[in-house]
C-alpha beads as a LAMMPS data file, in Angstrom:
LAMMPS data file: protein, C-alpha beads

83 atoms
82 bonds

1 atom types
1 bond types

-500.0 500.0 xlo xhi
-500.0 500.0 ylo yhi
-500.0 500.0 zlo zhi

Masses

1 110.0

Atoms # bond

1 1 1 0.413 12.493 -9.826
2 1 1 1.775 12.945 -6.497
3 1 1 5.745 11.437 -6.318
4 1 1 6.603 8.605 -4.095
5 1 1 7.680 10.572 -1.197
6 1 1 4.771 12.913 -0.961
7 1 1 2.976 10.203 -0.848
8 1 1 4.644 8.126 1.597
9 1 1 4.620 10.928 3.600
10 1 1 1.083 11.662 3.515
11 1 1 0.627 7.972 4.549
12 1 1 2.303 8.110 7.602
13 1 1 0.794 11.668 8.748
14 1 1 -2.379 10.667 7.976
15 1 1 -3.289 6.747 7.764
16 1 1 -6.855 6.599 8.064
17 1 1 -7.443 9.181 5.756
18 1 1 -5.488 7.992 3.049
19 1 1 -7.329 8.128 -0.974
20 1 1 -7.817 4.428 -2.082
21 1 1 -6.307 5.999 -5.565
22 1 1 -3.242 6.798 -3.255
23 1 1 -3.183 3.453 -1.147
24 1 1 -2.861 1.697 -4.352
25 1 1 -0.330 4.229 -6.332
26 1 1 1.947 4.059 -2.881
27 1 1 2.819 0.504 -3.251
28 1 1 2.559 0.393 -6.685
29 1 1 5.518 2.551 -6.934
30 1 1 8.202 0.299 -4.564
31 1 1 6.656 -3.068 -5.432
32 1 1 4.995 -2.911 -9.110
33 1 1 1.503 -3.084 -10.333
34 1 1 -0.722 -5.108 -8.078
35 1 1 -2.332 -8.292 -8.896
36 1 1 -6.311 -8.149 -9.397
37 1 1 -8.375 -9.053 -5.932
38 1 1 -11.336 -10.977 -6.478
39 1 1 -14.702 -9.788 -3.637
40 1 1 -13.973 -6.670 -1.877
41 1 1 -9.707 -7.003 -2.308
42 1 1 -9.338 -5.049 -5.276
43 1 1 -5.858 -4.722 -5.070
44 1 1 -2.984 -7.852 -3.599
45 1 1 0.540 -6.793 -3.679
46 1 1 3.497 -9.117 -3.476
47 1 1 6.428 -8.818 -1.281
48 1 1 9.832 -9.771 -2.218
49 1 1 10.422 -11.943 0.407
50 1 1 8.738 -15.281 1.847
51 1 1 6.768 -15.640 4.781
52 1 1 4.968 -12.333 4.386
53 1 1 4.130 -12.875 0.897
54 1 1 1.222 -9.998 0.458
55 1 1 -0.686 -6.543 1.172
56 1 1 -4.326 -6.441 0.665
57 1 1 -6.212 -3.305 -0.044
58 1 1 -9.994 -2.550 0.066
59 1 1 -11.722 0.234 -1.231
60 1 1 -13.887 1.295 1.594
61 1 1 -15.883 4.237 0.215
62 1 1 -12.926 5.543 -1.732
63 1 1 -10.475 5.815 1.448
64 1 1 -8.206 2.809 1.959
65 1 1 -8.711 0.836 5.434
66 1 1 -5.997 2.626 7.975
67 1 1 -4.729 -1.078 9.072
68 1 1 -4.218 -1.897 5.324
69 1 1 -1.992 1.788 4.880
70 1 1 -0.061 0.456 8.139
71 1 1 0.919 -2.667 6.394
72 1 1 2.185 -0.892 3.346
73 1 1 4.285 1.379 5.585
74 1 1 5.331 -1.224 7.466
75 1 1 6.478 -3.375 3.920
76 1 1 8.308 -0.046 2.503
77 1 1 10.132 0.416 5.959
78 1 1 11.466 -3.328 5.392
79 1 1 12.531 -2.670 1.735
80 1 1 14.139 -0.236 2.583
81 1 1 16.210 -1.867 5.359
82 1 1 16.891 -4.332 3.337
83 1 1 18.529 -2.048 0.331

Bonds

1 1 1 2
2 1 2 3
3 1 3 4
4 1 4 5
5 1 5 6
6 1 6 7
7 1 7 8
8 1 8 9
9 1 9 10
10 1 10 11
11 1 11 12
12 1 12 13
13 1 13 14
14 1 14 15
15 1 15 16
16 1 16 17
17 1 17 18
18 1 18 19
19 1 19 20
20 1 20 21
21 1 21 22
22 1 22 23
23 1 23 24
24 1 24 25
25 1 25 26
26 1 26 27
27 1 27 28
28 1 28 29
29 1 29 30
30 1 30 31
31 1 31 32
32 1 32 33
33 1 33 34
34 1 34 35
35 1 35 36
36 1 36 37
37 1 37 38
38 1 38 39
39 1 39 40
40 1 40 41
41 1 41 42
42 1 42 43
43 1 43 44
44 1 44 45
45 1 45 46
46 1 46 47
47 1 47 48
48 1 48 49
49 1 49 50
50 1 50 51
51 1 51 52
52 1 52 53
53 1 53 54
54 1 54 55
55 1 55 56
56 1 56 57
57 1 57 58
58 1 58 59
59 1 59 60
60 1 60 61
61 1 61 62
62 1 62 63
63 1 63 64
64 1 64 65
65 1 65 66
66 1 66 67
67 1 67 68
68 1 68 69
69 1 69 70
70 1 70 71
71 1 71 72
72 1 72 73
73 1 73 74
74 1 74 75
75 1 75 76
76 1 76 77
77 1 77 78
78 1 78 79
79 1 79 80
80 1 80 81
81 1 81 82
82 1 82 83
């Protein structure tokens, strides 16, 4: 398994080809296991804070949607500011 950073960093060089396996691991690792999706979300994180309470991911023939790996950069960038 690939650490957090080589992951994140994969992320951001290369969204849209991103594993779903990965998508989900990448998150996984700053927020905690997601919650169960029902229809094609298979995987809802939670964010700490209010107002932008979750990250969706789909599983779109085993890469993760590129808009979906934005929001999870985008949602580690803020925890991070916010250590």
């Amino acid at each position: 398994m690939a650490s957090a950073d080589k992951l994140l960093s994969k992320a951001r060089n290369s969204p849209t080809s991103l594993s779903f396996t990965d998508a989900v691991k990448l998150p996984t690792s700053y927020f905690g296991a997601p919650g169960s999706g029902s229809g094609s979300h298979a995987a809802i994180f939670k964010m700490p804070w209010p107002g932008d309470p979750r990250v969706n991911l789909q599983n779109k023939d085993g890469k993760a949607k590129p808009y979906q790996v934005i929001q999870i950069l985008k949602a580690i960038d803020r925890l991070k500011e916010e250590q």
